[in-house]
KEMAR-915173 format. One record per atom (N, C-alpha, C, O): residue number from 1; atom name; x negated, y negated, z negated. Coordinates in steps of 0.05 Angstrom, whole numbers, m for minus. Atoms other than C-alpha are relative to their C-alpha. Example, Ala and Ser with C-alpha at 12.3 -4.5 7.8 and 13.67 -1.06 7.14 Angstrom:
% residues 2
+-----+----+--------+--------+--------+
:   i : at :   east :  north :     up :
+-----+----+--------+--------+--------+
:   1 :  N :    m18 :     24 :      0 :
:   1 : CA :   m246 :     90 :   m156 :
:   1 :  C :    m18 :    m24 :      0 :
:   1 :  O :    m39 :    m24 :    m13 :
:   2 :  N :     16 :     24 :      1 :
:   2 : CA :   m273 :     21 :   m143 :
:   2 :  C :     15 :    m22 :    m14 :
:   2 :  O :      5 :    m44 :    m18 :
+-----+----+--------+--------+--------+
//
This chain:
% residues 142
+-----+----+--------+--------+--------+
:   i : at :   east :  north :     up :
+-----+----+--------+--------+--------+
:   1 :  N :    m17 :     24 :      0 :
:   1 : CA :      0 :      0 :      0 :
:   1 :  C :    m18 :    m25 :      0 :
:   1 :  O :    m36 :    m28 :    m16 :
:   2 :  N :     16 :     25 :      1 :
:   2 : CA :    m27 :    m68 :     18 :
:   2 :  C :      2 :    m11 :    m25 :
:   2 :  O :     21 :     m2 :    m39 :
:   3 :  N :      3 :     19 :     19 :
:   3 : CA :    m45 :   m118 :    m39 :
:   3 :  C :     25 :    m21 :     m1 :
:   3 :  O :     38 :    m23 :    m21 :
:   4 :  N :    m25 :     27 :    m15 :
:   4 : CA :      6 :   m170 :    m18 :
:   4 :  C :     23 :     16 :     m9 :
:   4 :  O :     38 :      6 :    m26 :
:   5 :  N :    m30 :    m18 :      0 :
:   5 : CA :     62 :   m119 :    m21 :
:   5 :  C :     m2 :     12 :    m26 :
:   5 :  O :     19 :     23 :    m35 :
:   6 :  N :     m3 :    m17 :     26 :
:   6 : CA :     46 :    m89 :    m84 :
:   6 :  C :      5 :    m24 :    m22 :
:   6 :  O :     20 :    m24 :    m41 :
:   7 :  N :     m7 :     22 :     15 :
:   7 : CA :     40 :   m155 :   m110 :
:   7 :  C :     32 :    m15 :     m3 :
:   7 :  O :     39 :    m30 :    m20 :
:   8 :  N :    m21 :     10 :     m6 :
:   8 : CA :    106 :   m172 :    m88 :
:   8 :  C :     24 :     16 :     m9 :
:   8 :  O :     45 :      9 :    m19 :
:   9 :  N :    m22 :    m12 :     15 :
:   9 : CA :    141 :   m120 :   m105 :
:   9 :  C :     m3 :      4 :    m28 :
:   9 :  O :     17 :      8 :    m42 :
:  10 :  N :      0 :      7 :     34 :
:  10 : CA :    116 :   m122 :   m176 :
:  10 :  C :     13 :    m19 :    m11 :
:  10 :  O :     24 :    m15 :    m32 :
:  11 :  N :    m14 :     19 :      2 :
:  11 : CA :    146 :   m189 :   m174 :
:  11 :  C :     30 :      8 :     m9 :
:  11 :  O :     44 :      5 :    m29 :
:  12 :  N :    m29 :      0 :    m10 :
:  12 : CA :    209 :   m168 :   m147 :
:  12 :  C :     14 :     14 :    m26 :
:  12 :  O :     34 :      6 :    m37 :
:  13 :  N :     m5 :    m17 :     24 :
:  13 : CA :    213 :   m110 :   m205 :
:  13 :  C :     11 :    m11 :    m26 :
:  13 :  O :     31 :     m6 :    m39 :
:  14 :  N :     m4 :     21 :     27 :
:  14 : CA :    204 :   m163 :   m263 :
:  14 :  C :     15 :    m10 :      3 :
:  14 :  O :     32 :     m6 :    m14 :
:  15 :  N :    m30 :     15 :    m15 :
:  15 : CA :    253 :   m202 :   m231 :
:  15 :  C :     33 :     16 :     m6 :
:  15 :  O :     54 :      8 :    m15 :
:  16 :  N :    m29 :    m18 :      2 :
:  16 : CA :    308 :   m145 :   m231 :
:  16 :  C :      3 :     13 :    m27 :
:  16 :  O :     25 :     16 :    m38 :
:  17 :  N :     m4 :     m2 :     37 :
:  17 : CA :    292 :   m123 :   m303 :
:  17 :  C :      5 :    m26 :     m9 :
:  17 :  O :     28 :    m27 :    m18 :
:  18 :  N :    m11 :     20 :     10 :
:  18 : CA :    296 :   m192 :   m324 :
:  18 :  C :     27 :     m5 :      9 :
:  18 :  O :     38 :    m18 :     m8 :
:  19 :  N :    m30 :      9 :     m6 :
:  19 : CA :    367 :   m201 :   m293 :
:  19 :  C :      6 :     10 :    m11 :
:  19 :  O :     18 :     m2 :    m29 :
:  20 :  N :    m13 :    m35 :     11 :
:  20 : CA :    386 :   m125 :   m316 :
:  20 :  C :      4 :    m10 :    m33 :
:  20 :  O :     24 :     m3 :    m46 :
:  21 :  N :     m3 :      7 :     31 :
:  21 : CA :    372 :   m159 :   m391 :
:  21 :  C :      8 :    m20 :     m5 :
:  21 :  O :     17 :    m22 :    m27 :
:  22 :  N :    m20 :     19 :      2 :
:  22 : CA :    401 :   m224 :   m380 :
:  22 :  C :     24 :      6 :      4 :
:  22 :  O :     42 :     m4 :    m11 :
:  23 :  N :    m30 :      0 :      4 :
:  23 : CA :    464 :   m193 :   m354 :
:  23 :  C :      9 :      5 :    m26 :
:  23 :  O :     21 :     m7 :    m43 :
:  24 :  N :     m5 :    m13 :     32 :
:  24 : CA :    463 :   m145 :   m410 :
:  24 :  C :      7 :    m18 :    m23 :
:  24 :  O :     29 :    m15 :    m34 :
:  25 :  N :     m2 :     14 :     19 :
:  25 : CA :    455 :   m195 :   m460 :
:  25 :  C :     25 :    m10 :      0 :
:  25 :  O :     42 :     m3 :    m17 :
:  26 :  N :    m25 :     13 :    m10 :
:  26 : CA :    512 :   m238 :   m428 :
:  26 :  C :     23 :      7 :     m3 :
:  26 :  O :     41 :     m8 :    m11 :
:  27 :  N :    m26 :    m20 :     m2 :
:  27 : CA :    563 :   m180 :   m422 :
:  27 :  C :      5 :     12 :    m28 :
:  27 :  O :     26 :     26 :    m30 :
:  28 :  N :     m4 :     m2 :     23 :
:  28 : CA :    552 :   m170 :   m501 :
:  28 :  C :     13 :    m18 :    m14 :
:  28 :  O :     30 :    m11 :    m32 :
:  29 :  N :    m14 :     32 :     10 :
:  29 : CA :    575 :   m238 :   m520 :
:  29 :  C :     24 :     m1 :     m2 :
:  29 :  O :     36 :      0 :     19 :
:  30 :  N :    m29 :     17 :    m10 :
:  30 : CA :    642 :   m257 :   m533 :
:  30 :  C :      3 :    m29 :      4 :
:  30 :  O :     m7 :    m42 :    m14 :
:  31 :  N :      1 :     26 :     m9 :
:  31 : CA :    652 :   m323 :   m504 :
:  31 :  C :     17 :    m13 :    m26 :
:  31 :  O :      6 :    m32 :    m37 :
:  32 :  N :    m20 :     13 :     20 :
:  32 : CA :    715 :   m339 :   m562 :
:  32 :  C :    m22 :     m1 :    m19 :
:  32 :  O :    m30 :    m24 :    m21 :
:  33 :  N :     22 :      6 :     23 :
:  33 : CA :    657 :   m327 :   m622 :
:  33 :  C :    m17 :    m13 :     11 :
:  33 :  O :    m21 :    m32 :     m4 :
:  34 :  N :     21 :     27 :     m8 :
:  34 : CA :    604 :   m368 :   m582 :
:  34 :  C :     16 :    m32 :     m3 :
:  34 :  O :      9 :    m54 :    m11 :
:  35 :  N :     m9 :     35 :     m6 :
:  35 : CA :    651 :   m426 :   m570 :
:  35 :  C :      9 :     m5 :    m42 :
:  35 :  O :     m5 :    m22 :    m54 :
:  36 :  N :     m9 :     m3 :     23 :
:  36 : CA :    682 :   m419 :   m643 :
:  36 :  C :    m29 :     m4 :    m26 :
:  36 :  O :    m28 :    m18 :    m47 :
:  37 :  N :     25 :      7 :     17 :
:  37 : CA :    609 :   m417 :   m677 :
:  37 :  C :    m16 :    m22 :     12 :
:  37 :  O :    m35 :    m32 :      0 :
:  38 :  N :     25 :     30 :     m9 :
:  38 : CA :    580 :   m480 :   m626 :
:  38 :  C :     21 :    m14 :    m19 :
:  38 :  O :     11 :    m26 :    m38 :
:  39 :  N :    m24 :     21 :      6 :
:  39 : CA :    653 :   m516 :   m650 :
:  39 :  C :     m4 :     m6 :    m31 :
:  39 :  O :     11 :    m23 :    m42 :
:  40 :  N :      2 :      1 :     32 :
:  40 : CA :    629 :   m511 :   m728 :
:  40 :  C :    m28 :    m11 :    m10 :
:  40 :  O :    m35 :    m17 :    m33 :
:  41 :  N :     26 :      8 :      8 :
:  41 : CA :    561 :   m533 :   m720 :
:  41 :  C :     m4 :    m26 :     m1 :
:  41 :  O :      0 :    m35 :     22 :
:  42 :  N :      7 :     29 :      1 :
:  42 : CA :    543 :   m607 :   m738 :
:  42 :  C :    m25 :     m6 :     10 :
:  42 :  O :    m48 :     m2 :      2 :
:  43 :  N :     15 :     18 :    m26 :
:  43 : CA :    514 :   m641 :   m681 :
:  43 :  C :    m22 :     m9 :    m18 :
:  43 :  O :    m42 :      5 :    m18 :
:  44 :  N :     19 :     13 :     13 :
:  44 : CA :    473 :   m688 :   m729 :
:  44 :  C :    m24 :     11 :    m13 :
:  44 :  O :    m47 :      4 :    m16 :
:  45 :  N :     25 :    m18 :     18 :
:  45 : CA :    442 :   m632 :   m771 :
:  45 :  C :    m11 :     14 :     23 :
:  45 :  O :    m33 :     23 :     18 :
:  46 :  N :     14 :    m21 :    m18 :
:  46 : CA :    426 :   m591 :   m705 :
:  46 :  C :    m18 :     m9 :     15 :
:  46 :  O :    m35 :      6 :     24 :
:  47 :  N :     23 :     24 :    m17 :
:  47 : CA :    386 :   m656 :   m665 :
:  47 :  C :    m15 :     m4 :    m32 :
:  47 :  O :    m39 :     m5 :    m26 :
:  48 :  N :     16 :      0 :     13 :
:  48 : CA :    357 :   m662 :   m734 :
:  48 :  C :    m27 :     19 :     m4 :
:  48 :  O :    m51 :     13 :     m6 :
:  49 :  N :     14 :    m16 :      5 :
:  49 : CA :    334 :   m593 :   m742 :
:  49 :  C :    m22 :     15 :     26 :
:  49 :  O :    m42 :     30 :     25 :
:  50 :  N :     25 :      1 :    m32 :
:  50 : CA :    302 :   m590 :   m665 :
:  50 :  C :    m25 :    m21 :     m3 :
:  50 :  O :    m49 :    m18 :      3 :
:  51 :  N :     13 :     14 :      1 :
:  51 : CA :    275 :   m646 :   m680 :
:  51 :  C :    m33 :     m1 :    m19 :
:  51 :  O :    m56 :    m11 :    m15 :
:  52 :  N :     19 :     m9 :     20 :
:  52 : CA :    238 :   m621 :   m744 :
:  52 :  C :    m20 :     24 :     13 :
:  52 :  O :    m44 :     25 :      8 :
:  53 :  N :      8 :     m9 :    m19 :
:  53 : CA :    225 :   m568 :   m696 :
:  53 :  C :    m32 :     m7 :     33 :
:  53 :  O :    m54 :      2 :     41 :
:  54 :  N :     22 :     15 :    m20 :
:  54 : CA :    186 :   m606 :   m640 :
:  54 :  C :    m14 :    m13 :      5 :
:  54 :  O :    m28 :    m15 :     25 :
:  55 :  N :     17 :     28 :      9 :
:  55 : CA :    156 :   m664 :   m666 :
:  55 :  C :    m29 :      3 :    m14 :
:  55 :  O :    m47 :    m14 :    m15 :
:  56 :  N :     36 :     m6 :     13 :
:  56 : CA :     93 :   m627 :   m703 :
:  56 :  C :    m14 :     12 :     25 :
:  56 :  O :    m36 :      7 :     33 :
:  57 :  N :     12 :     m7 :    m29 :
:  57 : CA :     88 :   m587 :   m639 :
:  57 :  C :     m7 :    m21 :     17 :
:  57 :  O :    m24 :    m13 :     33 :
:  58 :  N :      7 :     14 :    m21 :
:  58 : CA :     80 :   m647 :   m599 :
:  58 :  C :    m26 :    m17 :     m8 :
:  58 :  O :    m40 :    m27 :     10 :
:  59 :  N :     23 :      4 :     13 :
:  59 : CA :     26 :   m671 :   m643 :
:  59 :  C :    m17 :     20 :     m5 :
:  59 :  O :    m39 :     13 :    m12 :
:  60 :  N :     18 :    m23 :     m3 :
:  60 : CA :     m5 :   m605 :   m644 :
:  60 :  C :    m12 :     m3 :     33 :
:  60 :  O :    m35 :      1 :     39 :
:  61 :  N :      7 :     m3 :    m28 :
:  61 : CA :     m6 :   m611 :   m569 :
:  61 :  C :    m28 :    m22 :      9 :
:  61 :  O :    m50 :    m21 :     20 :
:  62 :  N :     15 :     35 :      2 :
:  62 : CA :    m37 :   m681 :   m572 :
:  62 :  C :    m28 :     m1 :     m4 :
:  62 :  O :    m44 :    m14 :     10 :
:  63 :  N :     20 :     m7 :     12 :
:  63 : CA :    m90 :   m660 :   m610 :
:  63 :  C :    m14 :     20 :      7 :
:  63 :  O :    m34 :     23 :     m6 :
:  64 :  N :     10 :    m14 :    m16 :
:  64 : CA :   m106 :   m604 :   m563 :
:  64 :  C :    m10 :     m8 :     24 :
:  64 :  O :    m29 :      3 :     37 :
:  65 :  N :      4 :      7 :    m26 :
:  65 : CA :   m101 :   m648 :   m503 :
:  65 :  C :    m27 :    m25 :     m1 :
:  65 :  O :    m41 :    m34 :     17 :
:  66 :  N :     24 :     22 :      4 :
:  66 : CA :   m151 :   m701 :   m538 :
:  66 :  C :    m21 :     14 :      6 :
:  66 :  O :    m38 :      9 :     24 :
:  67 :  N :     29 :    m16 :    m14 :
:  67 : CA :   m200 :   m643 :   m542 :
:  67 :  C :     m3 :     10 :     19 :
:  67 :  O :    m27 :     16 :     22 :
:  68 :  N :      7 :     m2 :    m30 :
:  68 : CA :   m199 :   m626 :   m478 :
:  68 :  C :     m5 :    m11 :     10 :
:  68 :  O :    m17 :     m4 :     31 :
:  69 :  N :     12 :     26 :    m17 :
:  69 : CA :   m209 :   m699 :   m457 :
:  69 :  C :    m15 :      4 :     m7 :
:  69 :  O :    m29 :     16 :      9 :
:  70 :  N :     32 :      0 :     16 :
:  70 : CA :   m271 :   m699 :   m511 :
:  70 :  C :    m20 :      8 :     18 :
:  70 :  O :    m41 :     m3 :     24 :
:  71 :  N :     22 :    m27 :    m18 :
:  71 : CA :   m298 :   m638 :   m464 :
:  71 :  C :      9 :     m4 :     24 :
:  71 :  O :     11 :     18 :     36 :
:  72 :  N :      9 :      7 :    m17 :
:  72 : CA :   m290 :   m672 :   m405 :
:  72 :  C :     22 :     19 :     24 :
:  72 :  O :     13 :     26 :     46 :
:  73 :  N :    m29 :    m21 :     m6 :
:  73 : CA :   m218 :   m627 :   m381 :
:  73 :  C :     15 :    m22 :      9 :
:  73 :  O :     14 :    m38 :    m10 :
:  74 :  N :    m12 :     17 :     m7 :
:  74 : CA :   m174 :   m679 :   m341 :
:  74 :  C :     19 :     20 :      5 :
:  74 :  O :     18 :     34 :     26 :
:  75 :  N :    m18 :    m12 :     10 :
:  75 : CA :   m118 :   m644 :   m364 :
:  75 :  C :     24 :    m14 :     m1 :
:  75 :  O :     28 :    m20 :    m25 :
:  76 :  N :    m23 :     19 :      8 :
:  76 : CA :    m48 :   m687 :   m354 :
:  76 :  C :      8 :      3 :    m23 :
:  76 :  O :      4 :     26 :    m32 :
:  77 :  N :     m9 :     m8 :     24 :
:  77 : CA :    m18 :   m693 :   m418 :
:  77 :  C :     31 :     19 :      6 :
:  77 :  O :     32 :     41 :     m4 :
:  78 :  N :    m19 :    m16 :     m3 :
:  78 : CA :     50 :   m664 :   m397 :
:  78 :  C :     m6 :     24 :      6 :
:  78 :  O :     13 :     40 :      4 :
:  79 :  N :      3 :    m22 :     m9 :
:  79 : CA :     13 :   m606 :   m373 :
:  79 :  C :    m10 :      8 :    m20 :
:  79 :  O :     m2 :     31 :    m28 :
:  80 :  N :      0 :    m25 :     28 :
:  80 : CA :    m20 :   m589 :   m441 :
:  80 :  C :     26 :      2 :     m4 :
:  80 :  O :     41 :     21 :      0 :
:  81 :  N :    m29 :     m9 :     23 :
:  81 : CA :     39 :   m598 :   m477 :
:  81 :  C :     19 :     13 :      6 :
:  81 :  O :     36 :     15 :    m12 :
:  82 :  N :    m13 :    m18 :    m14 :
:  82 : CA :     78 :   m555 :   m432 :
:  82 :  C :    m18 :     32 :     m5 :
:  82 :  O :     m5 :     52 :    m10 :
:  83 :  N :     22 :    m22 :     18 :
:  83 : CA :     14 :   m501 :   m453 :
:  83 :  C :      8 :      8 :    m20 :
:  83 :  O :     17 :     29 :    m28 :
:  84 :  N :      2 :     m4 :     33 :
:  84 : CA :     14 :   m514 :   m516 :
:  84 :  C :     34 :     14 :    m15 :
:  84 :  O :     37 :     28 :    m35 :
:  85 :  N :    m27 :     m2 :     12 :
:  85 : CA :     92 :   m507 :   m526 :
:  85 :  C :      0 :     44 :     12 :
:  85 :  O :      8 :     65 :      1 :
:  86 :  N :     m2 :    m32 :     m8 :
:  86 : CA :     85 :   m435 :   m487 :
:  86 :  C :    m11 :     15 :    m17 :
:  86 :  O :     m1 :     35 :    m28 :
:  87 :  N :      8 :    m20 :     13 :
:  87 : CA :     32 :   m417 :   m524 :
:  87 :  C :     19 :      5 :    m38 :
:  87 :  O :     21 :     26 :    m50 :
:  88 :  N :    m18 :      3 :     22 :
:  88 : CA :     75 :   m436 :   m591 :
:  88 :  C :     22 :     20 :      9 :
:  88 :  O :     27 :     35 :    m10 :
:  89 :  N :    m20 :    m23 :      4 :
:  89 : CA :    133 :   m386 :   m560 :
:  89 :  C :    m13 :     28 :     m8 :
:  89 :  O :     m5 :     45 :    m24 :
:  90 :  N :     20 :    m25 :      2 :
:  90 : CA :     74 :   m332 :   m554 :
:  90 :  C :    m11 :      9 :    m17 :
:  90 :  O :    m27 :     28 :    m17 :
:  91 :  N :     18 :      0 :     27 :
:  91 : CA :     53 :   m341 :   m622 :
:  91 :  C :     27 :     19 :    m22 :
:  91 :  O :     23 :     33 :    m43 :
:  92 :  N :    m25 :    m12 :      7 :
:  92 : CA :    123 :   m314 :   m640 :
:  92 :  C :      6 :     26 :      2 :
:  92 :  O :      8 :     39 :    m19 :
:  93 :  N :      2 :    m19 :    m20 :
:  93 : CA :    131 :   m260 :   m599 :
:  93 :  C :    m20 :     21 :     m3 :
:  93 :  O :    m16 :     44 :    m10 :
:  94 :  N :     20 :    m23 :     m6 :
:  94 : CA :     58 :   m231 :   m585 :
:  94 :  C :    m13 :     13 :    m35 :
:  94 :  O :    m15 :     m2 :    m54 :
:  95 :  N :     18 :     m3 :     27 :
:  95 : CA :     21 :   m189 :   m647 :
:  95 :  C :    m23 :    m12 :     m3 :
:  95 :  O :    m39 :    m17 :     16 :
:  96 :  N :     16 :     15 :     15 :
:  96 : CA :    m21 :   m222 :   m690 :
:  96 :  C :      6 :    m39 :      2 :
:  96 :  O :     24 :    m54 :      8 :
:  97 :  N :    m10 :     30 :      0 :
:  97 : CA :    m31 :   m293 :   m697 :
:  97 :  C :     m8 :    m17 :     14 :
:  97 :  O :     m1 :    m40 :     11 :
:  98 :  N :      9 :      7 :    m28 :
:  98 : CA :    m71 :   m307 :   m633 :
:  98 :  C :      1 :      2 :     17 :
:  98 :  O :    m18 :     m2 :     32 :
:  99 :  N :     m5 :     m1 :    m28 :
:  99 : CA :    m33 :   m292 :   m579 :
:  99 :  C :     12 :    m21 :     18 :
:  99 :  O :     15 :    m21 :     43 :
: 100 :  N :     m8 :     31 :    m14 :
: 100 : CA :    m10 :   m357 :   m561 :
: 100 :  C :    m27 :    m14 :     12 :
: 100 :  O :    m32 :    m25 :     33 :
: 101 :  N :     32 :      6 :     m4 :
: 101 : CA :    m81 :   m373 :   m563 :
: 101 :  C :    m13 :     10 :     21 :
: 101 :  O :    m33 :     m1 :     31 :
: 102 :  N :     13 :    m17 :    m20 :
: 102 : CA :    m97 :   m323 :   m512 :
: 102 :  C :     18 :     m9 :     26 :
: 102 :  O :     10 :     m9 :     49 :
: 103 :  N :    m14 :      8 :    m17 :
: 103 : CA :    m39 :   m350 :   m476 :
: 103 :  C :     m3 :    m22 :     16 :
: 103 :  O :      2 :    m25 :     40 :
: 104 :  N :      4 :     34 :    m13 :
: 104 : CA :    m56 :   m421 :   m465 :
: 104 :  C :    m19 :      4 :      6 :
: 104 :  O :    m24 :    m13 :     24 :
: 105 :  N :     18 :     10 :    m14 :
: 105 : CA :   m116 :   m408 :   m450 :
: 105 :  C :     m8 :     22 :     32 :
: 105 :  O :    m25 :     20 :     49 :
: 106 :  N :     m9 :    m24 :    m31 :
: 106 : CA :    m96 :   m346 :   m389 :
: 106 :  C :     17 :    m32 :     11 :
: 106 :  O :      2 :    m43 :     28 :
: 107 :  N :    m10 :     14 :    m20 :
: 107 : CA :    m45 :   m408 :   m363 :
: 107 :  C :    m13 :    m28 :      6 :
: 107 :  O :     m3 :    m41 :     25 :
: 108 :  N :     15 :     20 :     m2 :
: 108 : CA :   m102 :   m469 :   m375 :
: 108 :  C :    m19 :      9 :     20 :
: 108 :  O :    m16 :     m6 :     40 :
: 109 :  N :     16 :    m12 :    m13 :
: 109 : CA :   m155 :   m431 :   m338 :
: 109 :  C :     m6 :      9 :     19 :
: 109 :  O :    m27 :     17 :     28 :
: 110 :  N :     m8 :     m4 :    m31 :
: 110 : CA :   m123 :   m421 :   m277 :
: 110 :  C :    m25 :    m17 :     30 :
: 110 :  O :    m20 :    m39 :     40 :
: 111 :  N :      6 :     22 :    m12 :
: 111 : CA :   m172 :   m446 :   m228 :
: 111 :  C :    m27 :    m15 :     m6 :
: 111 :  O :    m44 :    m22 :     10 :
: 112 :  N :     27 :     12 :     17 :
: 112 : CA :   m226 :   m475 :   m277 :
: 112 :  C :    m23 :     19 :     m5 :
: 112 :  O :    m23 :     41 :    m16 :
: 113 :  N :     27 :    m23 :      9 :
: 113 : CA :   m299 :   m449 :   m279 :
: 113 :  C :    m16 :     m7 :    m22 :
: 113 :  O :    m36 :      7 :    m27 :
: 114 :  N :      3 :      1 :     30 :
: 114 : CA :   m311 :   m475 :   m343 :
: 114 :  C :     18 :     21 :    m17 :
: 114 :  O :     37 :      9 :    m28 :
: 115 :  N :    m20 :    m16 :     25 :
: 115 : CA :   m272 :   m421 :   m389 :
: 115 :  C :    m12 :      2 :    m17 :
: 115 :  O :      2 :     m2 :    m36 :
: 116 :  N :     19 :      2 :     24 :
: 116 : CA :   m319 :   m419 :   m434 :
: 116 :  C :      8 :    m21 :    m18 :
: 116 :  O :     23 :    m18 :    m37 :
: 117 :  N :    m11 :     30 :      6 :
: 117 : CA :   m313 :   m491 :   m450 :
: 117 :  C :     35 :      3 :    m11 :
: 117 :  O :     45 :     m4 :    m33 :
: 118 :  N :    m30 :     12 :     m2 :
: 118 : CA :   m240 :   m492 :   m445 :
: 118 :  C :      6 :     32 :    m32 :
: 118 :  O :     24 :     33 :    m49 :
: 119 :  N :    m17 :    m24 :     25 :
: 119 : CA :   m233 :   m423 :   m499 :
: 119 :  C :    m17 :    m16 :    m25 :
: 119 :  O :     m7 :    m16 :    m48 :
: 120 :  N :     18 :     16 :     23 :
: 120 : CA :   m287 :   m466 :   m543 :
: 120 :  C :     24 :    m23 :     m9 :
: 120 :  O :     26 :    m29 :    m33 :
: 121 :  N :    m19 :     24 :     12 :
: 121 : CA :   m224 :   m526 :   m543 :
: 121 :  C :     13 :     12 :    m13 :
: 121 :  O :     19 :      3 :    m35 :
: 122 :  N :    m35 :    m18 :     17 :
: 122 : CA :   m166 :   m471 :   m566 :
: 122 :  C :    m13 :      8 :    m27 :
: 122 :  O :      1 :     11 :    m47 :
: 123 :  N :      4 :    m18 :     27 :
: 123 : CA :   m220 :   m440 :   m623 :
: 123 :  C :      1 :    m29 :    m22 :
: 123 :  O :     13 :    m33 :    m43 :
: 124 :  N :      7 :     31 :     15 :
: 124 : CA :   m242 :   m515 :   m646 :
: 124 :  C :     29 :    m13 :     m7 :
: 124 :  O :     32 :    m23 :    m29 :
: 125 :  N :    m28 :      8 :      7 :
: 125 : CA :   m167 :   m535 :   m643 :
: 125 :  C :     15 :     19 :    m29 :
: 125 :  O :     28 :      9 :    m47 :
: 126 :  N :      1 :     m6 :     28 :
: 126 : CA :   m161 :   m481 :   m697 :
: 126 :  C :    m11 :    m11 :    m20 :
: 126 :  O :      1 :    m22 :    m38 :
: 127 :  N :      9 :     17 :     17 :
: 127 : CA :   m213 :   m506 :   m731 :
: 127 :  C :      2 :    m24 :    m17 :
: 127 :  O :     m1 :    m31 :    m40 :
: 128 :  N :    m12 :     39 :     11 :
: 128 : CA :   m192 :   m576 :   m738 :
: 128 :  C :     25 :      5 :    m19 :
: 128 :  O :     27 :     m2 :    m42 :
: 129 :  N :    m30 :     m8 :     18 :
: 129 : CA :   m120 :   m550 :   m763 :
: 129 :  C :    m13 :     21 :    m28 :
: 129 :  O :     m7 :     17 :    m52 :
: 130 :  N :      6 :     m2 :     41 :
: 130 : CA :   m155 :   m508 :   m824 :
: 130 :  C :    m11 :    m16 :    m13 :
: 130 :  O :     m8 :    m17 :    m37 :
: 131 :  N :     12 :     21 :     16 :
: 131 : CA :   m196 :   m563 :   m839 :
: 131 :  C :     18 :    m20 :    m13 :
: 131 :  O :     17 :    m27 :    m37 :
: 132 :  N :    m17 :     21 :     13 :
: 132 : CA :   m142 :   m612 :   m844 :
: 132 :  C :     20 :     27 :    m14 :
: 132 :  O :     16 :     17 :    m37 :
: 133 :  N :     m4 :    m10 :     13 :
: 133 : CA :   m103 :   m555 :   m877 :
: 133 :  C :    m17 :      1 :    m36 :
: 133 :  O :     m8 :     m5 :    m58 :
: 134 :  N :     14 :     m5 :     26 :
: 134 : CA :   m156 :   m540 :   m930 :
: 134 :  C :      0 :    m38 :    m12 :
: 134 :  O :      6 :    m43 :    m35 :
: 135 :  N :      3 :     27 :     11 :
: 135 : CA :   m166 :   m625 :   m936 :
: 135 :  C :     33 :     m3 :     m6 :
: 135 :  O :     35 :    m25 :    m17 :
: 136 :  N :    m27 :      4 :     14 :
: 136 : CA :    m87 :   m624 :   m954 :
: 136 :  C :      4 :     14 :    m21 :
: 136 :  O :     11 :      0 :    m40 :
: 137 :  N :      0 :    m15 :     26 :
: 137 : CA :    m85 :   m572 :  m1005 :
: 137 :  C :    m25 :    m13 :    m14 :
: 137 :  O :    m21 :    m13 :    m38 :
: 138 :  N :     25 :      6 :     15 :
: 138 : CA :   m153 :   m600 :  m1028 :
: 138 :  C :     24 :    m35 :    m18 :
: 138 :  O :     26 :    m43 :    m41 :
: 139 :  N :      0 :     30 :     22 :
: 139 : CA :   m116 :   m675 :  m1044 :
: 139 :  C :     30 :     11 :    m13 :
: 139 :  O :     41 :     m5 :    m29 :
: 140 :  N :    m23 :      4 :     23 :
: 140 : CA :    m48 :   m637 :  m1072 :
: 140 :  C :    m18 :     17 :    m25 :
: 140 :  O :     m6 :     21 :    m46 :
: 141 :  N :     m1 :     m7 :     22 :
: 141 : CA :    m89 :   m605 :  m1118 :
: 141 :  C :    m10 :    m25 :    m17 :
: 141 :  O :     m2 :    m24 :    m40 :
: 142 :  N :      9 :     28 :     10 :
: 142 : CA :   m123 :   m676 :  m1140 :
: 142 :  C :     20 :     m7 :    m21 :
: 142 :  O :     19 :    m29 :    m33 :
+-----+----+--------+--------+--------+
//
């Protein structure tokens, strides 16, 4: 089988399982308990609680996309933070607690012959977050 075609139909595969489990999902639902549990939920507390939600992420991102400027990565910012938010679903999802990490830096990497560099921003981006971790617990215990 050619390359092209195998590639393609691998595609096509993922594609038809992913529908096969979206229908699925869909055809489990009752539409009366979905509408009945959106109709009870308060709007104000639910843009609050996204909000609590996405707002450290987007400062996580920020702070990923700085170091990548640092190191010389002309990286749009909407395009980390579109990374960074994937790798945040992947962090969910994959085992352990670095698969997001492995993630952003498989969909950053695309292309770039620096990887080296660029897996040195995702470990140092850890870094920075235990440091300022350990310097927050360090001034609540003060």
């Amino acid at each position: 089988m050619h390359p092209g075609t195998r590639k393609w139909s691998l595609h096509l595969v993922r594609l038809l399982v992913t529908g096969a489990a979206i229908l699925l999902v869909m055809r489990s639902i009752r539409l009366e308990d979905l509408q009945q549990i959106l109709g009870r939920v308060d709007r104000v507390l639910f843009a609050a609680m996204l909000a609590a939600a996405l707002v450290p992420l987007f400062f996580l991102g920020l702070r990923w996309w700085l170091l990548l400027r640092a190191n010389a990565f002309q990286v749009p910012l909407p395009r980390a933070l579109l990374v960074h938010y994937a790798g945040a679903f992947f962090n969910g999802f994959l085992p352990g607690s670095v698969g997001g990490d492995v993630a952003k830096l498989l969909l950053i990497a695309s292309g770039e012959p620096r990887k080296t560099a660029l897996a040195a921003t995702v470990i140092l981006d850890r870094v920075v977050g235990l440091a300022v971790l350990i310097a927050v617990a360090a001034g609540c215990l003060a």
